[in-house]
N, C-alpha and C positions, 0 to 999 in steps of 0.2 A: 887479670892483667894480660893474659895472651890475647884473650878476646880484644882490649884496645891497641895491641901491638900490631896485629892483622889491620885492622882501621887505619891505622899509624902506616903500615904498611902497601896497602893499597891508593891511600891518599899518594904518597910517594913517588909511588912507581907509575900512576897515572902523570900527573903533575910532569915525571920525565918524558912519560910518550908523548903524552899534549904538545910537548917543548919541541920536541924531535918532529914531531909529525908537523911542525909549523915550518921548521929547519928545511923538511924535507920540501914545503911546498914553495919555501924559497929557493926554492932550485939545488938546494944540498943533500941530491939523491941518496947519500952514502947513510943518511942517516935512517931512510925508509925502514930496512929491515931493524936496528935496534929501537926505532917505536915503534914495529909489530910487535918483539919479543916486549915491550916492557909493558905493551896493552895486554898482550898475553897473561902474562905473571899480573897485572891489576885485576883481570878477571880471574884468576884462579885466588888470588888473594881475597876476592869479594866472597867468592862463593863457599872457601874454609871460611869465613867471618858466619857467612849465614849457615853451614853447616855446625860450627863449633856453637853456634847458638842453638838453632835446634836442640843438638846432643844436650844443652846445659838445661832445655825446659824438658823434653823426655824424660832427665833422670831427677828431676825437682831442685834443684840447685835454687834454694829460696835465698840463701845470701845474698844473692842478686836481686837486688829493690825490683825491675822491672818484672821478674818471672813469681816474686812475691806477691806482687802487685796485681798480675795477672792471671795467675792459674793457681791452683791446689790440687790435689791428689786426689780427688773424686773424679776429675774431670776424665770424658774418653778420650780414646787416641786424637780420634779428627779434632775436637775441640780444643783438644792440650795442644795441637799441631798449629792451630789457627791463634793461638794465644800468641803464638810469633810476629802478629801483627797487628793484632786487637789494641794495641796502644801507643803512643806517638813514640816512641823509637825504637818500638819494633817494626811498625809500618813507613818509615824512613827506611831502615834496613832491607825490609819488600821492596820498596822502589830500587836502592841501589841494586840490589840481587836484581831483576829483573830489566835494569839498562845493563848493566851488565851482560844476561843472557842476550839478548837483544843486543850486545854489540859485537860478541862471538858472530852472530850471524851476519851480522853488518858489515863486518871486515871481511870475513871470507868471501861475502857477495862484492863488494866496492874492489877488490884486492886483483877481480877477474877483467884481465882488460883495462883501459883507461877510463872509470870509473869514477875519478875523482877522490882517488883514496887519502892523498895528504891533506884535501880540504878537509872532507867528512870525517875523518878520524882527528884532528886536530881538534873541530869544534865538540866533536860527540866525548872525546878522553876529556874535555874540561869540565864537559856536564857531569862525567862521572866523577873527576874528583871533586867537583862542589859539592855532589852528596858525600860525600868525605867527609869535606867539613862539617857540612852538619852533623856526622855522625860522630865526630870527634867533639861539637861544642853538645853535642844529644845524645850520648852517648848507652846503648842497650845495656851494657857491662859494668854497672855502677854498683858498688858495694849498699848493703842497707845503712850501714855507719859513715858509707862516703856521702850518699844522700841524705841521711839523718842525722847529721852531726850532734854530740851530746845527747842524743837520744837514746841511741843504739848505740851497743858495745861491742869493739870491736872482734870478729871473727865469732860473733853472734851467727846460729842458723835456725831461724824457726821452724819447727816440727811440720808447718804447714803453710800456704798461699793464704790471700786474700781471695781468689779466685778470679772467676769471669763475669764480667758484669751481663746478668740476666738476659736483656735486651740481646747479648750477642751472641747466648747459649741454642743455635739455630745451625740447624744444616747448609746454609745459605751463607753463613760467614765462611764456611769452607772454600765457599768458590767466589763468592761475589768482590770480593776487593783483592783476589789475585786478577782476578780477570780484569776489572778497573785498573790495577796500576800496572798490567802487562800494555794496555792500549797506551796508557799515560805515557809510558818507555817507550811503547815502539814509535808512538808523536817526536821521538828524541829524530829519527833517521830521517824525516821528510824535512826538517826544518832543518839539520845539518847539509843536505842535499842543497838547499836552496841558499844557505853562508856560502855554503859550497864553492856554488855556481857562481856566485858574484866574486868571491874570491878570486876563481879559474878564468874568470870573463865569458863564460860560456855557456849561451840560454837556449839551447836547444836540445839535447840530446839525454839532459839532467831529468826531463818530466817522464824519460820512456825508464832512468834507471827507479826513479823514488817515484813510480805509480805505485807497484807493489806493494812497496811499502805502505802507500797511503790510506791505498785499499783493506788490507791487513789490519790498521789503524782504526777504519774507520769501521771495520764488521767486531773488532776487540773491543774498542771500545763504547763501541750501539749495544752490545751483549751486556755490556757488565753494567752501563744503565738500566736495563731492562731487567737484569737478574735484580736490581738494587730494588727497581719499582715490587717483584713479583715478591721480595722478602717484604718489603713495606706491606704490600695487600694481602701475604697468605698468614702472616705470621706477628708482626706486632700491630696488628691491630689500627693501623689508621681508618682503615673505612675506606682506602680507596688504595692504587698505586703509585702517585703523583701530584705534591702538595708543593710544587714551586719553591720549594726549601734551600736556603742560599746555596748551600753544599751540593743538592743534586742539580740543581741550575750550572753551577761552576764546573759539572762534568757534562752537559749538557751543550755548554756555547763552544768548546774546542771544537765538540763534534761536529758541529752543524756548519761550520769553517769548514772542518775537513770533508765533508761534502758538499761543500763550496766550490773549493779546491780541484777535487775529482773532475768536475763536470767542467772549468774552466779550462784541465791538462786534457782532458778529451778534445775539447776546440780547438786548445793549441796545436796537437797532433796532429787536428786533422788540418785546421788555417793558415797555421804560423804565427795567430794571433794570442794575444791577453799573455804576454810571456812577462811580464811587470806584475801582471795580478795574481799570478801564480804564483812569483816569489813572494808578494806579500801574504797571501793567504796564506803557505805554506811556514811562514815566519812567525803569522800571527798565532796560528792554530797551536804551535808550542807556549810561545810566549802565556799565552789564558792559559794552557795549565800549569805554568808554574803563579800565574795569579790564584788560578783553583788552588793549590796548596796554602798559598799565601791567608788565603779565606778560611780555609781547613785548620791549619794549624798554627798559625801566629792566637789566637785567640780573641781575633780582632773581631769578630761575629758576636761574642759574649753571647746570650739566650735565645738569640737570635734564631741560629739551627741547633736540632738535635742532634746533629753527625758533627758537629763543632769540636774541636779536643780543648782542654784548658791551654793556659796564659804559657807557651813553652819556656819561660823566661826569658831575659832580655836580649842574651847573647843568640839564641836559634832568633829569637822576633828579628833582630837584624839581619843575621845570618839570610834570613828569605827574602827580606826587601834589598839585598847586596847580589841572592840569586837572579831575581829577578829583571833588578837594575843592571847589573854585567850583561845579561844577554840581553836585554832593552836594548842597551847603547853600541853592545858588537854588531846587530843587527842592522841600528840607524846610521853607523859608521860604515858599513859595506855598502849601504844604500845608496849615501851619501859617494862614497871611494871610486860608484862604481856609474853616478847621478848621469855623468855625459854619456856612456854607452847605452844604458838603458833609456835615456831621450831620445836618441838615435834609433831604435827599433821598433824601426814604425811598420807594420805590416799594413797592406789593402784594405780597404776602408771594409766593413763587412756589411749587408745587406741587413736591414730590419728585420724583413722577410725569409732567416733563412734560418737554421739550426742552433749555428752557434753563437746569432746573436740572441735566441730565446737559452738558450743555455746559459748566457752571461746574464739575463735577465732573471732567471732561477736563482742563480751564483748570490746577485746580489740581493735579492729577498732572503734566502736562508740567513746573508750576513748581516740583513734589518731586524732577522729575528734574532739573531744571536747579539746584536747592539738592545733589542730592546729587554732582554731578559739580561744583560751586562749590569742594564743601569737601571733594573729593580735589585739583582744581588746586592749591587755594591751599595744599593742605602742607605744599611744600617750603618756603615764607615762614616758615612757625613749624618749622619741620624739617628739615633738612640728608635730603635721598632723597624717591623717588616714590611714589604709593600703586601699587601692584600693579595692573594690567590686572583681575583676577579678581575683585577689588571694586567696579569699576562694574562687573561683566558682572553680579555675581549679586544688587548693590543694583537695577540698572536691568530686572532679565528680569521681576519683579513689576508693575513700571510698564509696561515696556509691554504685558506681557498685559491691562491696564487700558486703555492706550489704546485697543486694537485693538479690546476689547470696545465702549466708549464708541463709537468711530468708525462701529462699525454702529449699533449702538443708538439713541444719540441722533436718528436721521434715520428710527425707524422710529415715535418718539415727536412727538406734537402739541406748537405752542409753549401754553401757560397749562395746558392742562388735557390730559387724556388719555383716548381708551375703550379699556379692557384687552381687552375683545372684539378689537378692530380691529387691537390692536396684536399680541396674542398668534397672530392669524391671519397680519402681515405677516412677523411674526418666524419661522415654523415652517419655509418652504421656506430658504430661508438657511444657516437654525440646523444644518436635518436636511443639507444639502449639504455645507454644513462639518463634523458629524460621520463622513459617511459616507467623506469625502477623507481625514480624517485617520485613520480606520481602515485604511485602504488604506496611509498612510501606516507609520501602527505596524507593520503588516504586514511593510514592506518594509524597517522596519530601526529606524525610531523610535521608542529605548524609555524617555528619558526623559519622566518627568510633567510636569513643567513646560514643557520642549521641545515637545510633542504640544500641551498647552494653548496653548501661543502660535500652534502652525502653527495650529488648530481655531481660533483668534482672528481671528488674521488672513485666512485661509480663509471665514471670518465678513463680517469688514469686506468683504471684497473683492468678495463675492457679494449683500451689499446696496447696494452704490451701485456694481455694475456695471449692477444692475433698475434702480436710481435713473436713468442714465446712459440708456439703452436707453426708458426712458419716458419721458425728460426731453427730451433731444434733437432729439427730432421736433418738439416745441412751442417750446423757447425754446433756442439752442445754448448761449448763454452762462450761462444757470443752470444750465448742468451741469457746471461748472468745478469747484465743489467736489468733488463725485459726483469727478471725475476723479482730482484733485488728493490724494482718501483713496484710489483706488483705486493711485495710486503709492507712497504710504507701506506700504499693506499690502503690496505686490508688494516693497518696500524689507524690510519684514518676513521674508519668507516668502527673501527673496534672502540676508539676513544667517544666517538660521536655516540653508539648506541650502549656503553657502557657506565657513561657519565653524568650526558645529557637528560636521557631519559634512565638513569637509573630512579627506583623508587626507593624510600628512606621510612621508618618508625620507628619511635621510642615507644618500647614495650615494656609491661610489670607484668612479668609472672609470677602470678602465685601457685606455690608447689601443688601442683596435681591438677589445679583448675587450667583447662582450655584454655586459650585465645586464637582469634583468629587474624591473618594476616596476610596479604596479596597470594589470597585463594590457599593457604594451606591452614592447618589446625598447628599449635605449636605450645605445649607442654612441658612446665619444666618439673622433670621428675624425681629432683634432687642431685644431692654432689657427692660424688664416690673420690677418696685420695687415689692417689697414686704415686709410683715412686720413681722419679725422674733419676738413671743413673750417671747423668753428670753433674747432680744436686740434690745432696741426700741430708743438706743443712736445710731447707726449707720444705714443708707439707705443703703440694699441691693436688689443687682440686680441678677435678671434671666437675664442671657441670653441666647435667646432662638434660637436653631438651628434647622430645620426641616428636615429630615432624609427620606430621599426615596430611594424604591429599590423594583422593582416589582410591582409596582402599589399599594404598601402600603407606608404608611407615618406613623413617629410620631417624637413628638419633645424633645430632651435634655434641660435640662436645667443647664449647670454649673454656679456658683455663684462667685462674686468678689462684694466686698465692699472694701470700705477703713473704716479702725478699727482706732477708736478713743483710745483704749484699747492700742496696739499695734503700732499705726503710721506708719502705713502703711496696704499694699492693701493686703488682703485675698482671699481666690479662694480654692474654692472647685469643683470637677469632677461631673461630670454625667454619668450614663453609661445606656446604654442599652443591658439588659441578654436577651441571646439566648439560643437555649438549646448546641448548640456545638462552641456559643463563646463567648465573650464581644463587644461592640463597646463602648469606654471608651472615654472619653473626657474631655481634664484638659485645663481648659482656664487660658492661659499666660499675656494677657494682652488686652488693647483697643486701638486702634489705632486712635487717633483725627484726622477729615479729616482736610486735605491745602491746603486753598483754594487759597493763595501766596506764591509768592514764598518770598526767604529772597531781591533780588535786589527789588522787586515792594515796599517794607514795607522802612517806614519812621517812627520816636517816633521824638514829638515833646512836649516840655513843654509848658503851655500860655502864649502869647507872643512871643516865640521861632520862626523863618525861616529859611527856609533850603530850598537846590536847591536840585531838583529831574531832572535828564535831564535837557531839556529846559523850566521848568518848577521850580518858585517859591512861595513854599507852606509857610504858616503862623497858627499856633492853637490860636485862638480867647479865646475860651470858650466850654463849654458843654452845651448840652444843652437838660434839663430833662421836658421839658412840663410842664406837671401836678404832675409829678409821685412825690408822698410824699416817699423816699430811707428807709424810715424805715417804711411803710407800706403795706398793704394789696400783691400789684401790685408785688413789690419787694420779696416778702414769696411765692408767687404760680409758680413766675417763668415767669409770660405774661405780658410783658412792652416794650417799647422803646427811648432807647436812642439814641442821635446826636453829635456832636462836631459840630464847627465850623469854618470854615477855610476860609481865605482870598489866593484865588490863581492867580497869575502871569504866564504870559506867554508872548510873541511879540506883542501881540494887545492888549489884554483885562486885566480886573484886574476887578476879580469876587469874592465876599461871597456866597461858598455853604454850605450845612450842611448835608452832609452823615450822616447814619442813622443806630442802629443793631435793629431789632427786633426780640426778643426773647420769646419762643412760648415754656412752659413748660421748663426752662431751657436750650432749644435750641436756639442757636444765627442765624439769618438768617441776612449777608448783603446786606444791600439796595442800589441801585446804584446813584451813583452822578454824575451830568454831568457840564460843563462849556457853555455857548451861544455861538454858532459860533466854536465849538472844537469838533470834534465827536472821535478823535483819542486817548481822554483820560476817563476813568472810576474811580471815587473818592469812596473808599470804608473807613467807619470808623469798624480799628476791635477790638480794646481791646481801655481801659481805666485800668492803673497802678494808683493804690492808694497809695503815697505813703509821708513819713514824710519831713520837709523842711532836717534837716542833711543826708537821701537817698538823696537829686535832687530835690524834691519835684514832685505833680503827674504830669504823661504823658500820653497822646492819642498817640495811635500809627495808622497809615494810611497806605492804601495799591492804589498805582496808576497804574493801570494797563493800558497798551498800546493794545489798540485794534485790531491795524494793526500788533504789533511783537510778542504779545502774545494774545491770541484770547479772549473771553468773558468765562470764564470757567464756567461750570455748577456747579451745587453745589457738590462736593464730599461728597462721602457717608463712615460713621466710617468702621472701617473695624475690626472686632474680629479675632486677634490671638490665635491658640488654640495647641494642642499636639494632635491631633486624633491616636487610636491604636488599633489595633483588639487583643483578648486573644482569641488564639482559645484553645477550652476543658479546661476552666480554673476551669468550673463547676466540674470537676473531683477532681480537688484540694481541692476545698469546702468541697464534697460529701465524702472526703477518711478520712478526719478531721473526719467528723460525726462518720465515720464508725470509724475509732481507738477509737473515746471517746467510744462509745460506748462497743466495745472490749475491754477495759479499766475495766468500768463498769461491766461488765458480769464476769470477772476476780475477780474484787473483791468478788463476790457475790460467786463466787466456793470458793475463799480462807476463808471467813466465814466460810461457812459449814462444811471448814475441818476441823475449830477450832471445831465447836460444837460436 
């Protein structure tokens, strides 16, 4: 109950600052400071909501359906920590907590100077109480008996959780969707920024206050893509980092908007120009993420994505098409409000030829790519299935060849005007270094056109603002952020091209102990050792282990598969081994049980039961357990033996033998049975079916194997199926990530100073 009274209370107290803060932009200054104080107390109300919750899953408060639902008492701290948002309203609850923080800052920064604080805090207090509502119709705080009605009795506590769903028990849930929904939130302040301004009437001065912002946005949430890609490739096992999946598409078009954006407010700065296109990017780049949720969590993807949540009921399903819709129409409403000023500002026509009209020309390819991966996500909405991987590869390999080229180009061009002299001389050493890599390149193996054009692009970008970077540096550190920040895009380039393109791929059967060979190494699987996962101590998982040789060195993978009690069914996670210029990855598919019969040698008989096998009549007596107590000691470690009993017939004799399995650590080994005076047949007992009298009741099943027409077979050995794949240079892709946050970073830190 507290917990929704705090909901209850935040909704509220926002709701009044929103009111206030709009009061105040009507010119009813008086109101200013009591919608700081009631923004105040909405943020501190937010953050006891997300603290009071915490405290409720640290101390296992399972009455609560969500914290039942999501964690158990196996779980360690980080993981019991991350179960705060592991599920759709605890991860509502992450977003509001996080525009929240994010609007602490935002108000202190807007609050200095004329800043536009009664715009921006007007529109950003509504954002926060709409996740109110949702939290109040979505509510984290829900009794197991208020969710389960007639199921569950009331002031019920179960001893323990359901837990965390397998897939999410990873070190990477720790960080990766705080980091996403920190970017998501801080996209709240650039699109307020720009209500703002049309609110204020006033298109100038708004781009030098909400760069910051933008920038911040746009390095938060580039990371927490990238962290999303490196959990996909290190850890569950796709085989790659990047499968065009509606959900990671949906965090993917904000961004590329808001680097849209970035490079349009840089023109502006410097021209006076694209101040219309600024506010729309900046409008648009929020709006797609509240569509990304919309795709995320209304349920409307159904099988679509794997990162998809279920069907949130009817009332949240609206609740996000009413988010989404409100600020649709406030936005087309200002546009409209504000239609004749914005016509009116016309700036100097700009040159072809110069900076910032190749910067407007980048602007708008990013935003053809983010239109063309829009209208693959949104498919499945008008289409039951997914659009195919192969169609953003070969819509988007044209655009970025375009970026790559823009990304050098534009910074070898002047802002207004241009001398082709000046420029065609910066341009030559770059150009000729980038041709002559990428012959080298063809050389070695590179024989698509379009492939070679991209690497020669990007090879391009990389070489002109690494001069940029190396002259820059020395004079001003911080104006070399962007210089950096392209030079990790292209390194992102050049890492995708040689990671992807030319990665090499095999389905491999190893059999236990026997060799295979595979792009130049030796590769072994030497069997599967348990081990004891301490935040899931309900399911036995296994290493299995493969030993890797190549040059007289050796080491060994280890990829995982359990079968999940959680999930029902089998789990599998990759192993990889880094190199400094590749991957050797390995996702294990399955295990293969050895057979040791065939289907004609195998006979099921029930007690009492005979049946003719050839010239030969078999009868199942009985079983027969020894000593072994079935619900003891013997039975739990796995080291026992058991027998059936059989009466068998043939032309002469008529014998009772009793084949035998003994099993050794949960391995079954069949023991051989013979008949007196018959050496042409081998009596093998292999399973025992437990099973009710309305099934058949139980059967033994027998296998007779003919010595003279099928030989004595050895024991066959399991055999692990795996995907083996080499990523060569994939380490580039990592290292060009680093390098853009970083360029990200350094960016923001110059657009400070220029406020101060």
């Amino acid at each position: 109950m507290f917990g929704k009274l705090l909901i209850y209370l935040f909704f509220a107290t926002g709701l009044t600052s929103c009111i206030m803060y709009f009061l105040s932009h009507l010119g009813k200054e008086k109101f200013l400071k009591p919608a700081r104080f009631f923004f105040h107390a909405t943020a501190i109300a937010v953050l006891s909501t997300a603290a009071y919750f915490m405290y409720l899953i640290l101390t296992h408060q399972f009455q609560f359906a969500y914290i039942w639902e999501q964690s158990n008492t196996e779980l360690q701290l980080p993981l019991l920590m991350s179960t705060f948002y592991s599920g759709q309203e605890g991860s509502f609850l992450l977003w509001t907590t996080m525009t929240a923080i994010i609007g602490i800052f935002l108000l202190n920064y807007v609050s200095k100077g004329d800043r536009l604080e009664p715009q921006v805090m007007s529109i950003f207090t509504l954002i926060l109480t709409f996740l109110g509502l949702i939290l109040i119709l979505k509510s984290p705080f829900l009794y197991l008996w208020e969710k389960f009605p007639g199921e569950v009795e009331a002031g019920f506590i179960p001893p323990d959780g359901r837990g965390l769903n397998p897939l999410l028990q990873n070190f990477w849930i720790v960080i990766h969707p705080p980091t996403l929904f920190l970017g998501f939130s801080s996209l709240a302040a650039p699109f307020c920024f720009a209500v703002g301004t049309l609110m204020k009437n006033r298109y100038d001065d708004w781009i030098k206050f909400s760069m910051p912002w933008l920038l911040f946005s746009a390095m938060v949430l580039g990371l927490g893509i990238m962290l999303g890609g490196y959990w996909a490739y290190g850890v569950l096992g796709w085989g790659g980092y990047w499968a065009w999946d509606p959900v990671e598409n949906s965090s993917f078009i904000p961004w590329l908007v808001i680097v849209a954006a970035i490079h349009t407010m840089i023109a502006q700065k410097r021209t006076g120009g694209y101040k219309k296109t600024n506010i729309i990017l900046c409008i648009f780049s929020y709006l797609l993420v509240l569509y990304s949720t919309f795709l995320t969590r209304s349920g409307i993807l159904g099988d679509s994505s794997v990162h998809s949540f279920v069907d949130p009921g009817y009332e949240v399903y609206l609740a996000l098409i009413v988010f989404i819709s409100l600020f649709t129409l406030i936005s087309i409403a200002a546009l409209f409000y504000r239609f004749k000023e914005l016509k009116a500002l016309n700036s100097e026509p700009n040159k072809l030829v110069s900076r910032e009209s190749t910067l407007f020309i980048g602007s708008i390819t990013l935003c053809a790519a983010a239109f063309v991966i829009l209208a693959g996500t949104s498919w499945p909405i008008l289409q039951k299935g997914t659009i195919d991987a192969s169609f953003y590869n070969k819509m988007n390999l044209p655009i970025a060849i375009l970026i790559a080229i823009i990304n050098g180009m534009s910074l070898l061009l002047k802002w207004k005007s241009n001398n082709d002299k000046m420029f065609f001389k910066k341009l030559l050493f770059p150009l000729l270094l980038a041709f002559i890599v990428t012959l080298a390149l063809v050389y070695i193996g590179v024989q698509d056109f379009l492939i070679a054009l991209f690497a020669m692009a990007s090879l391009f970008a990389f070489f002109v603002n690494a001069e940029l970077v190396i002259s820059t540096f020395k004079k001003n550190k911080t104006a070399a952020g962007a210089y950096i920040a392209h030079i990790g895009l292209a390194l992102i380039f050049l890492g995708i091209i040689a990671s992807s393109k030319y990665s090499e791929e095999e389905n491999l059967s190893l059999e236990l102990n026997r060799p295979v060979n595979a792009f130049g190494y030796t590769l072994t699987y030497i069997g599967a050792t348990p081990f004891e996962d301490p935040n899931n101590k309900t399911d036995t998982k296994y290493h299995f282990n493969v030993k890797i040789e190549k040059d007289n060195k050796e080491m060994v993978l280890q990829p995982v598969m359990y079968y999940s009690e959680y999930s029902k069914g089998v789990m599998k996670n990759p192993d990889i081994a880094n190199f400094a210029t590749k991957d050797l990855y390995l996702s294990p598919m399955g295990l293969v049980e050895p057979e040791f019969f065939s289907k004609d040698e195998m006979i099921e008989l029930k007690k009492g039961e005979e049946k003719s096998l050839g010239d030969l009549s078999i009868q199942f007596n009985d079983f027969d357990f020894g000593d072994i107590d079935m619900g003891g000691h013997e039975i739990q470690s796995g080291n026992y033996t058991i027998g059936a009993i059989i009466k068998v017939k043939d032309s002469k004799y008529t014998e009772t033998i009793a084949p035998k399995i003994k099993y050794t650590d949960g391995n079954p080994e069949y023991l051989t049975a013979k008949i007196s005076g018959n050496d042409t047949y081998n009596f093998y007992f292999v399973k025992m079916q437990v099973k009710g009298e309305a099934e058949g009741g139980t059967t033994a099943t027998f296998a007779v194997v003919n010595t003279k027409t099928s030989p004595l077979k050895n024991k066959a050995e399991e055999t692990l199926v795996l995907t083996a794949s080499v990523k060569p240079f994939i380490n580039i892709l990592w290292t060009g990530t680093v390098v853009l946050v970083i360029g990200f970073f350094i960016s923001i830190i110059k657009r400070r100073k220029e406020l101060k």
